[in-house]
LONUMAR-420099 format. One record per atom (N, C-alpha, C, O): atom name; y, z negated, x negated; residue in one letter. Coordinates in steps of 0.001 Angstrom, whole numbers. Last residue first. Layout:
<sites>
{CA {Y Z X} A};
...
</sites>
This chain:
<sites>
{N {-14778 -17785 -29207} X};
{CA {-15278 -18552 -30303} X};
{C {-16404 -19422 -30180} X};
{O {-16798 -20064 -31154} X};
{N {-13540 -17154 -26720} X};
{CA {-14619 -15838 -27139} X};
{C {-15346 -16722 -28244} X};
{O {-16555 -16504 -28322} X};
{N {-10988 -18621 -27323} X};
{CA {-12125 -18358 -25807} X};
{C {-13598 -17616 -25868} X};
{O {-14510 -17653 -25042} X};
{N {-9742 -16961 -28848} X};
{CA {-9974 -18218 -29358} X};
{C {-11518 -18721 -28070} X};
{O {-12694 -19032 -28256} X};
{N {-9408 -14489 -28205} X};
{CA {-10344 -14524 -29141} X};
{C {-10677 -15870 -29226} X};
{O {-11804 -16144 -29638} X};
{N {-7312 -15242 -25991} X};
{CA {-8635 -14689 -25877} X};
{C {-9544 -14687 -26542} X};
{O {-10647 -14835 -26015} X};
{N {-4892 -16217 -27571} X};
{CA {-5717 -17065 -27034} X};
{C {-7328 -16757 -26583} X};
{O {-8282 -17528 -26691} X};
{N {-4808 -13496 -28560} X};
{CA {-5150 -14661 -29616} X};
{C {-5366 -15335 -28520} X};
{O {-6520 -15027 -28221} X};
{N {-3684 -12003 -26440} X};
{CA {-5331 -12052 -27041} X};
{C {-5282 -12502 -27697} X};
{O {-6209 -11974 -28311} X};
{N {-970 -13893 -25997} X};
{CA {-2459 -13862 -24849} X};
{C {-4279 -13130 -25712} X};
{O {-5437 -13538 -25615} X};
{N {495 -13194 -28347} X};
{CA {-530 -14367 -27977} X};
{C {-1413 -14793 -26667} X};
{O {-2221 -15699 -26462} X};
{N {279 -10329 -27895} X};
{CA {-338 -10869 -28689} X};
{C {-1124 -12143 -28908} X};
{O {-2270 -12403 -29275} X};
{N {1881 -10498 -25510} X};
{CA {703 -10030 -25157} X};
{C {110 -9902 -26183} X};
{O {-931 -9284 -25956} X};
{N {4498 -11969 -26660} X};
{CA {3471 -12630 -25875} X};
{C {2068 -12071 -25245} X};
{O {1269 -12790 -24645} X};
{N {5517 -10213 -28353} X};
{CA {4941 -11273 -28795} X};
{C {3937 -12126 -27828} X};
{O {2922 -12747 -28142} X};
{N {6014 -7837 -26848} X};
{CA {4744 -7220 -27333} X};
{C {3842 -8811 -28328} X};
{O {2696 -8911 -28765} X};
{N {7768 -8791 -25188} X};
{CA {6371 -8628 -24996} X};
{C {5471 -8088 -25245} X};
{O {4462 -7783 -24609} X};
{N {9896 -8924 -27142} X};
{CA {9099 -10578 -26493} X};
{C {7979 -9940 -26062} X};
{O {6954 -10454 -26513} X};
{N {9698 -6237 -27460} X};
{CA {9749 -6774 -28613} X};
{C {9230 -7892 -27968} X};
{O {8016 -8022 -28127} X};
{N {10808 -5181 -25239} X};
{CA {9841 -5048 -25520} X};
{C {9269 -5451 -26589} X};
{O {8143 -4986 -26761} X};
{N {13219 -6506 -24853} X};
{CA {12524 -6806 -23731} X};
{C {10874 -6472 -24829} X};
{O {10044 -7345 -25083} X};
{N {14966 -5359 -27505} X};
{CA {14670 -7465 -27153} X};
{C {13758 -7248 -26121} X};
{O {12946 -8140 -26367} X};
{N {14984 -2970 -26201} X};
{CA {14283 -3025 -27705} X};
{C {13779 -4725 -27503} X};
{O {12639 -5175 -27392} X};
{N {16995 -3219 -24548} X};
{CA {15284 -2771 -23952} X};
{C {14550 -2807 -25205} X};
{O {13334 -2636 -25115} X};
{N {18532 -6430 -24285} X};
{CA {18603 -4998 -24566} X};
{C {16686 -4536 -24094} X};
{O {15715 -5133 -23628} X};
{N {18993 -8971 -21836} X};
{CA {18834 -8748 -23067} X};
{C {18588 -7357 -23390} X};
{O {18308 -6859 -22299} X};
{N {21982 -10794 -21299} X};
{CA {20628 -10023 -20132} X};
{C {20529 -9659 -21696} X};
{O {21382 -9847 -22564} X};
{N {22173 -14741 -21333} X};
{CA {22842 -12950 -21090} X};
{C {21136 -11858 -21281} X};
{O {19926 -12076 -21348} X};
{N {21396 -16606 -18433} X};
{CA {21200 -16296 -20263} X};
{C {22018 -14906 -20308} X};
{O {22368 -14217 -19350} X};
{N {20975 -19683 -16833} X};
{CA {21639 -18512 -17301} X};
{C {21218 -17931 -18395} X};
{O {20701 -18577 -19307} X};
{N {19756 -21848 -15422} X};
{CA {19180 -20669 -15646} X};
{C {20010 -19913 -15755} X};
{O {20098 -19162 -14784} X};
{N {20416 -24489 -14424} X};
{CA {20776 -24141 -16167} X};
{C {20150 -22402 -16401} X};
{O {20155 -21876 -17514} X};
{N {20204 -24997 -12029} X};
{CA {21498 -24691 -12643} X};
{C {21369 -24039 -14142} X};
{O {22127 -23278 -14744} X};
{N {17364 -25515 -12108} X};
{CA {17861 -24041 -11479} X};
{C {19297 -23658 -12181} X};
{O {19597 -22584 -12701} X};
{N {17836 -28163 -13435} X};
{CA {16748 -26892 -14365} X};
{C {17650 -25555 -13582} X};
{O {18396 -24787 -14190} X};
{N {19243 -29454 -11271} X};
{CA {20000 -29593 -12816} X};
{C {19423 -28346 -13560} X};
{O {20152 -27578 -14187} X};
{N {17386 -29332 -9831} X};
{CA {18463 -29243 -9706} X};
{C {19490 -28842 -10948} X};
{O {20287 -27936 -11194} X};
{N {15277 -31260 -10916} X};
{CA {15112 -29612 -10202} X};
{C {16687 -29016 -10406} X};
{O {16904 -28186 -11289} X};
{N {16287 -32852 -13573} X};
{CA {15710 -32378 -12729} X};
{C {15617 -31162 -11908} X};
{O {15934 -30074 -12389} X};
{N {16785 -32945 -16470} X};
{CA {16907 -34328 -15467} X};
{C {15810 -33851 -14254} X};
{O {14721 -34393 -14068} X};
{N {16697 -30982 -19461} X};
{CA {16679 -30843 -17757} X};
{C {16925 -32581 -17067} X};
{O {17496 -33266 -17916} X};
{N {17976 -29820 -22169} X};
{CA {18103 -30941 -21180} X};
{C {17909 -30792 -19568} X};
{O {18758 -30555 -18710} X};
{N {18075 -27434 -23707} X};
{CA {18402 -27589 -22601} X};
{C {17445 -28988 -21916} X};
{O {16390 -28916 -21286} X};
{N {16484 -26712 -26070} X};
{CA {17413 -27068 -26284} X};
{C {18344 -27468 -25050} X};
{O {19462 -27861 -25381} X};
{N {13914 -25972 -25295} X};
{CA {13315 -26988 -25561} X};
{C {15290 -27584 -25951} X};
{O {15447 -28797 -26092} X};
{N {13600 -23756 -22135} X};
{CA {14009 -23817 -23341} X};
{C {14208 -25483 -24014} X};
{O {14673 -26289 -23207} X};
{N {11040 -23293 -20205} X};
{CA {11974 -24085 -20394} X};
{C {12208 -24503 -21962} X};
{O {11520 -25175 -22731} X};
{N {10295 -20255 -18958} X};
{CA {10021 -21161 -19827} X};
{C {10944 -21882 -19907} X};
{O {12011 -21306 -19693} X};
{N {8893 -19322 -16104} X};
{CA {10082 -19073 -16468} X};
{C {10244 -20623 -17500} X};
{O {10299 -21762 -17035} X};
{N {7732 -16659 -14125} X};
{CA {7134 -17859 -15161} X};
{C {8463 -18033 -16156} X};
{O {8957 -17123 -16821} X};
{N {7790 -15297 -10545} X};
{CA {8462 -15862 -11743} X};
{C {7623 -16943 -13083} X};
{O {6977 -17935 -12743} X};
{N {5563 -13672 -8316} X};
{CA {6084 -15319 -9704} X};
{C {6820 -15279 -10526} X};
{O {6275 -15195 -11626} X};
{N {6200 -11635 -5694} X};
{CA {6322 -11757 -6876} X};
{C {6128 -13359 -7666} X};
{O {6928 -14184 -7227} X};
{N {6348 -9559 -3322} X};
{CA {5708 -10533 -3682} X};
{C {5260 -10834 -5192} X};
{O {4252 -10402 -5751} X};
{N {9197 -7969 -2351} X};
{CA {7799 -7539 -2917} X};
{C {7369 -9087 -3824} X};
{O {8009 -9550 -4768} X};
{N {11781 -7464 -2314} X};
{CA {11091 -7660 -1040} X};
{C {9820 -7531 -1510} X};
{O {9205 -6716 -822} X};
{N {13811 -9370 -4707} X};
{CA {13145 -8086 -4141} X};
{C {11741 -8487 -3667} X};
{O {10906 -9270 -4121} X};
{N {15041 -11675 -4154} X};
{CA {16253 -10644 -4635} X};
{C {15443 -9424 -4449} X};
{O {16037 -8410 -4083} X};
{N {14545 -14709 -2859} X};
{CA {14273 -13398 -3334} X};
{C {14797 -12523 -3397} X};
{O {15333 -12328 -2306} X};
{N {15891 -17301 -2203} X};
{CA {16205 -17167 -3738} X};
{C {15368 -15252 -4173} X};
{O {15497 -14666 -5248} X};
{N {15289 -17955 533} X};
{CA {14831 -18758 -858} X};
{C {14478 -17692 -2103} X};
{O {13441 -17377 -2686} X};
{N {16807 -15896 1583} X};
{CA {17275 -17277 1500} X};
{C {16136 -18577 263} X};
{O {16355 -19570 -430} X};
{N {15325 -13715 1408} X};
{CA {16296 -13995 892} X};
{C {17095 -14915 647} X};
{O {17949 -14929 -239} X};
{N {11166 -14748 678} X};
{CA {12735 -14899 1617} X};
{C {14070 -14591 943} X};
{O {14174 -15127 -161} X};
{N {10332 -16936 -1778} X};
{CA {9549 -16036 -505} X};
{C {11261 -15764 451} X};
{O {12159 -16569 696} X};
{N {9718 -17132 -5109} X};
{CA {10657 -16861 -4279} X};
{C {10175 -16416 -2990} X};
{O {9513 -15381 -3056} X};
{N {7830 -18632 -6955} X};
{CA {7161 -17883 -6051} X};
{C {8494 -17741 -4913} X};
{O {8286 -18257 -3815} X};
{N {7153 -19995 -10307} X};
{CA {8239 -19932 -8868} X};
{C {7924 -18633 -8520} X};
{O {7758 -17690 -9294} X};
{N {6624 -21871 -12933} X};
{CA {6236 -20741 -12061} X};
{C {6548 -21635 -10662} X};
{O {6423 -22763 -10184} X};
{N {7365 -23346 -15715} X};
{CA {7535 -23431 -15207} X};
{C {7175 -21787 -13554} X};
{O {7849 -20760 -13634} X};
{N {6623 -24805 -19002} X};
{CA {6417 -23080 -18384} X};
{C {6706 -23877 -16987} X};
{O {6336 -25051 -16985} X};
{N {7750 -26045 -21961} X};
{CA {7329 -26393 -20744} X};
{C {7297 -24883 -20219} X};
{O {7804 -23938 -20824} X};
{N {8645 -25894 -24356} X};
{CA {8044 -26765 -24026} X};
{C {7323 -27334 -22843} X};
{O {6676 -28362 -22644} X};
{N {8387 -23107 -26121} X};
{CA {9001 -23503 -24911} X};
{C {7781 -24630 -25087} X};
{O {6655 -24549 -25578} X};
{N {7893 -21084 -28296} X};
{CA {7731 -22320 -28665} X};
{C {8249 -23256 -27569} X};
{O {8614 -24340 -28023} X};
{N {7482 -18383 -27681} X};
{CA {8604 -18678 -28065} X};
{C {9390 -20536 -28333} X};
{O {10521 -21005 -28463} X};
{N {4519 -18101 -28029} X};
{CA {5321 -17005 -28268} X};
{C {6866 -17212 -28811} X};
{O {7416 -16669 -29768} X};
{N {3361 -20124 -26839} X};
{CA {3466 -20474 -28096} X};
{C {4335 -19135 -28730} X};
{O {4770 -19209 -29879} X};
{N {4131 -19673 -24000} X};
{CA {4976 -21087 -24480} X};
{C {4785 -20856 -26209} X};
{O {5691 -21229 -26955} X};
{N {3324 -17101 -23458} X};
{CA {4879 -17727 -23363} X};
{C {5363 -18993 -24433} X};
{O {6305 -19209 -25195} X};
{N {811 -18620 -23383} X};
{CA {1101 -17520 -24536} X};
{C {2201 -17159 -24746} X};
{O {2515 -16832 -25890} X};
{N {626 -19812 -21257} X};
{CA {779 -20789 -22172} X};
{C {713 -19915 -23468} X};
{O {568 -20475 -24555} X};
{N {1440 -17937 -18919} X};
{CA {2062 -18959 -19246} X};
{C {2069 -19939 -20748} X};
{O {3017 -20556 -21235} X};
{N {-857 -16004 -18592} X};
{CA {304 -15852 -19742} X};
{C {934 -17101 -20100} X};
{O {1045 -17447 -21276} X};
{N {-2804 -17504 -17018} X};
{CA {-3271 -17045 -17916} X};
{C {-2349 -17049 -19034} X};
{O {-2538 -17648 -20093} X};
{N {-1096 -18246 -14745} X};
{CA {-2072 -19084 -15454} X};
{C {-2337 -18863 -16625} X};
{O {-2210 -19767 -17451} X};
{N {-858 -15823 -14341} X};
{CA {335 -16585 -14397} X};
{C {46 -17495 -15052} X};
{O {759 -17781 -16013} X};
{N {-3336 -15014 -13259} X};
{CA {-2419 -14207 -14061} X};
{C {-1820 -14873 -15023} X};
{O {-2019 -14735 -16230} X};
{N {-3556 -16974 -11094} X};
{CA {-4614 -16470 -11964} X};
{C {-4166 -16017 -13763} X};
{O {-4483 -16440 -14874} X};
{N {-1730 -15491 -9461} X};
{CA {-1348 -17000 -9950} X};
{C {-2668 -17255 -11150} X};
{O {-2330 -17878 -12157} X};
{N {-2940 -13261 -8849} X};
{CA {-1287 -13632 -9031} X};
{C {-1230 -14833 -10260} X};
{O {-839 -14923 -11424} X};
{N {-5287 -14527 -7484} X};
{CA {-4907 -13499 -8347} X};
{C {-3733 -13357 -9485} X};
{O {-3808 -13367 -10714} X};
{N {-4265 -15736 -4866} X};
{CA {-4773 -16468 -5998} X};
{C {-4719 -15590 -7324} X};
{O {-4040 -16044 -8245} X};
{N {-3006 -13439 -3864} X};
{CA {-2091 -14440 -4064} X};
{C {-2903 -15602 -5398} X};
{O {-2392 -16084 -6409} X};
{N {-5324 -11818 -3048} X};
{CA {-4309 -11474 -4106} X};
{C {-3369 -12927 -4440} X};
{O {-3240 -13209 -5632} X};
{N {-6733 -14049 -1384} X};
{CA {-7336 -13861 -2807} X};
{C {-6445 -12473 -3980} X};
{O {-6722 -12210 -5150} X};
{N {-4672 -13835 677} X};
{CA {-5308 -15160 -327} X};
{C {-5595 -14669 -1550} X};
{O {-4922 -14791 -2574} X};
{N {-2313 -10907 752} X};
{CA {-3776 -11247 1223} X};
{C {-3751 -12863 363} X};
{O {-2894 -13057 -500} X};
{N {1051 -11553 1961} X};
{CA {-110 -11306 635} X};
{C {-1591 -11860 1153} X};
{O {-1875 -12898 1750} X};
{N {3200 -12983 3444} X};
{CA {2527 -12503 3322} X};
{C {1346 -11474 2526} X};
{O {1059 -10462 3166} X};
{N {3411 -15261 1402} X};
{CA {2951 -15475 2996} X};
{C {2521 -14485 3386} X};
{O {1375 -14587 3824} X};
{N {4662 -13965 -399} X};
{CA {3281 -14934 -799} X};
{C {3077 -15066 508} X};
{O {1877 -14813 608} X};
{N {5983 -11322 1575} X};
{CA {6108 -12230 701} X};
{C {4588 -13151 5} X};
{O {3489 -12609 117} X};
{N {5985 -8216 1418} X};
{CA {7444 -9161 1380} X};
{C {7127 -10108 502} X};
{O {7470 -10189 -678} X};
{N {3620 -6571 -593} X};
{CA {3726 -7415 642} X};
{C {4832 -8086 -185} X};
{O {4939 -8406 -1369} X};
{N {1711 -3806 -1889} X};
{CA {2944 -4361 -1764} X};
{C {3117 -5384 -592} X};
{O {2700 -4965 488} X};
{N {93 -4048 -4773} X};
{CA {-28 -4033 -3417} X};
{C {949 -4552 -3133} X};
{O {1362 -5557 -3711} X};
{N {-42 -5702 -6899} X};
{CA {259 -3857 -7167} X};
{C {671 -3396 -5739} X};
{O {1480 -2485 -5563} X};
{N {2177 -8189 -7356} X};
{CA {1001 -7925 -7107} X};
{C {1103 -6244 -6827} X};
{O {2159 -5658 -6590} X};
{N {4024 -9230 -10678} X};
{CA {4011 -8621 -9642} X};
{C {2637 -8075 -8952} X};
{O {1862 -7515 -9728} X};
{N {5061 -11854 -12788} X};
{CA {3706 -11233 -12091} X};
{C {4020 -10798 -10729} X};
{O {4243 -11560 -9788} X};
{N {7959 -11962 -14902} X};
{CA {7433 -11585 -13609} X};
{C {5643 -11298 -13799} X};
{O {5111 -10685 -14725} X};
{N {9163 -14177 -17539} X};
{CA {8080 -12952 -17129} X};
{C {7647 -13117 -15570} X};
{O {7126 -14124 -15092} X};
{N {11035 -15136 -19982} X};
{CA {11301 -14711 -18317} X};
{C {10442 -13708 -18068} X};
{O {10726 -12528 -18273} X};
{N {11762 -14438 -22317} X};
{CA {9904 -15145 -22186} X};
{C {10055 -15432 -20449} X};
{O {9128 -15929 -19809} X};
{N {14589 -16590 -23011} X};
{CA {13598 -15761 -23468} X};
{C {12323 -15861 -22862} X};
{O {11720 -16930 -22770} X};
{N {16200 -16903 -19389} X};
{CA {15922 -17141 -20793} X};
{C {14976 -15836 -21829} X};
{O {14762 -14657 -21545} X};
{N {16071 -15644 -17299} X};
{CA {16991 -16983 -17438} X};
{C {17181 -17212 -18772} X};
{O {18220 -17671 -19248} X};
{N {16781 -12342 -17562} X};
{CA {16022 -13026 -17582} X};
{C {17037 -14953 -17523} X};
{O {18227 -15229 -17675} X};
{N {16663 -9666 -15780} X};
{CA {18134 -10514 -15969} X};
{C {17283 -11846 -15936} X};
{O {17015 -12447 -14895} X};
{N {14528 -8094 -16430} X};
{CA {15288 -7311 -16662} X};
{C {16675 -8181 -16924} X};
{O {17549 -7882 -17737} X};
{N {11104 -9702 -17166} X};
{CA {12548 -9457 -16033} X};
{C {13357 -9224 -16706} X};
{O {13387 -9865 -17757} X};
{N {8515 -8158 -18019} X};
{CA {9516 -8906 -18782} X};
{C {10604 -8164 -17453} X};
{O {10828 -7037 -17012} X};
{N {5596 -8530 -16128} X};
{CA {6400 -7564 -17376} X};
{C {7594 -8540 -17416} X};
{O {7553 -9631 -16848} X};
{N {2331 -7945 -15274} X};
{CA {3092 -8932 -15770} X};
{C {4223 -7655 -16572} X};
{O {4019 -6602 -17177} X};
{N {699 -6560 -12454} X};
{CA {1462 -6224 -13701} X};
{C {2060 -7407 -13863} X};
{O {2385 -8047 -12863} X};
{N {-2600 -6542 -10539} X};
{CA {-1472 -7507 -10769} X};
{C {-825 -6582 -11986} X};
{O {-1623 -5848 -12570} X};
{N {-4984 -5331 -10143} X};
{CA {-4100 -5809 -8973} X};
{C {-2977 -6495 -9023} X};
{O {-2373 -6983 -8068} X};
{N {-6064 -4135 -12374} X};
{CA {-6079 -3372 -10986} X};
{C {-5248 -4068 -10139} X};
{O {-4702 -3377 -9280} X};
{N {-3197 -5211 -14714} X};
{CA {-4971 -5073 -14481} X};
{C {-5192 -4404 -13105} X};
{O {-4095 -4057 -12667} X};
{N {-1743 -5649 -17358} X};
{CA {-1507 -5171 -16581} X};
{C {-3055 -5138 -16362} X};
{O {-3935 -5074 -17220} X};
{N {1003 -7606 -19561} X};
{CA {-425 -7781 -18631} X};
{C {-416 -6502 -17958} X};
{O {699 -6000 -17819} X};
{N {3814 -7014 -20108} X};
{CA {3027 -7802 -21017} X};
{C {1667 -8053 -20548} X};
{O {1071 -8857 -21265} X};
{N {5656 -4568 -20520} X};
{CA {4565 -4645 -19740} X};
{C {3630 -5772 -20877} X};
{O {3048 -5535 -21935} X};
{N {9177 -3543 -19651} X};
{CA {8373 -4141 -21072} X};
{C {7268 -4908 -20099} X};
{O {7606 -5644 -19172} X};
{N {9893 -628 -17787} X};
{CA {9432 -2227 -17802} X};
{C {8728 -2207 -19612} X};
{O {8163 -1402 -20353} X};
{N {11265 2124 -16429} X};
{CA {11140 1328 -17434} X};
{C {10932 -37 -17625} X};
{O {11964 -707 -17624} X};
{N {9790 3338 -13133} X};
{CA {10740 2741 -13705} X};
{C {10081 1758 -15069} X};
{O {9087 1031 -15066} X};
{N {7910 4861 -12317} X};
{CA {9068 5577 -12052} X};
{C {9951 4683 -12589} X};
{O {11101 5124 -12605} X};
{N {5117 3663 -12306} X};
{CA {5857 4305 -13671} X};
{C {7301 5216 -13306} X};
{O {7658 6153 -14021} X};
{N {4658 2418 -9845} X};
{CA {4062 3563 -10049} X};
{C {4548 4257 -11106} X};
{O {4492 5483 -11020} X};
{N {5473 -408 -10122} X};
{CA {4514 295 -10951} X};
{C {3435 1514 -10825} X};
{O {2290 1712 -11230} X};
{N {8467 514 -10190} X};
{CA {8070 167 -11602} X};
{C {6483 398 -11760} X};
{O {5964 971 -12718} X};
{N {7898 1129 -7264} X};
{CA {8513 2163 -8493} X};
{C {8266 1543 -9578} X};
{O {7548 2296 -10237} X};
{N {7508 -1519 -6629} X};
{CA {6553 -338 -6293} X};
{C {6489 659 -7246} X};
{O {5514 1040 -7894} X};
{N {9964 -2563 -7275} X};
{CA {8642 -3352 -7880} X};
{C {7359 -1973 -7676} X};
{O {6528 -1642 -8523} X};
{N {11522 -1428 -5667} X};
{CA {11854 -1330 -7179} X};
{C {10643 -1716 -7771} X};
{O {10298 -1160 -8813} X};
{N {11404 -5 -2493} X};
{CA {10727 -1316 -3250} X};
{C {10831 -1001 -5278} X};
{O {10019 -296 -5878} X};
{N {10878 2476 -1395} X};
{CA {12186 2205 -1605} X};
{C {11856 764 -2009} X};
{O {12666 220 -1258} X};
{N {8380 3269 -1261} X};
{CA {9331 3819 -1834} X};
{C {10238 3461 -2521} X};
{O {10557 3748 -3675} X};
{N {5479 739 -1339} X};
{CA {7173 976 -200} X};
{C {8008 1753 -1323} X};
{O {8370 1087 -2293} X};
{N {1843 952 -730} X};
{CA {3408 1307 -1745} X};
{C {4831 1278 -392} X};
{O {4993 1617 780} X};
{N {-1169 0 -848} X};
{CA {0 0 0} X};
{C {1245 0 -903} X};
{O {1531 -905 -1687} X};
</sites>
């Protein structure tokens, strides 16, 4: 299931430029374009649905499967102390595109959080070039198969 007019669709029917740190029959991981930080990685499901509500279960587990997976190749990629994953559903909670998506969004170890509140606030960063996009993900889809080989030991 594709929506034309869905940016997430177009990225992954290759009509649009992404730094691609995962990609498998039902899910793409790639590097967000207006990241909070370094190591701001989307899991998008291939199949298109608004939201995690609506998304089949076992894509939604999938997803998060994924997310599971990169998150801690994020963290040794850019030495974050924490990974954090957000599932925007709605324009009002925070979704900017209509296609069922996670955010994994590392918490930089020089930023002081307190709390929720205080973390969302701090998500600024300046946007980064397409050489910087593909460059973090060619570090973190390294340390995803180093973690793999380590799994394989």
């Amino acid at each position: 299931m594709v929506d034309e007019s869905c940016v997430f669709c177009r990225i992954i029917g290759g009509e649009e430029m992404v730094s691609i740190v995962h990609e498998d029959d039902r899910a793409v991981a790639f590097m967000d374009i207006h990241p909070t930080g370094p190591g701001h990685t989307l899991v998008v499901s291939r199949d298109h649905y608004a939201t995690l509500f609506d998304a089949p279960e076992d894509l939604a587990t999938h997803c998060l499967r994924v997310a599971k997976k990169i998150a801690p190749a994020i963290q040794r990629a850019i030495g974050a102390e924490s990974v954090n994953i957000f599932a925007p559903n709605g324009k009002d909670g925070g979704q900017e595109v209509a296609h069922f998506h996670l955010h994994i969004l590392p918490v930089r170890p020089e930023i002081e959080i307190e709390g929720e509140e205080e973390f969302l606030s701090a998500l600024e960063a300046e946007v980064p070039t397409r050489p910087e996009l593909d460059i973090m993900a060619a570090r973190i889809s390294r340390a995803i198969q180093d973690t793999n080989q380590t799994e394989l030991q």
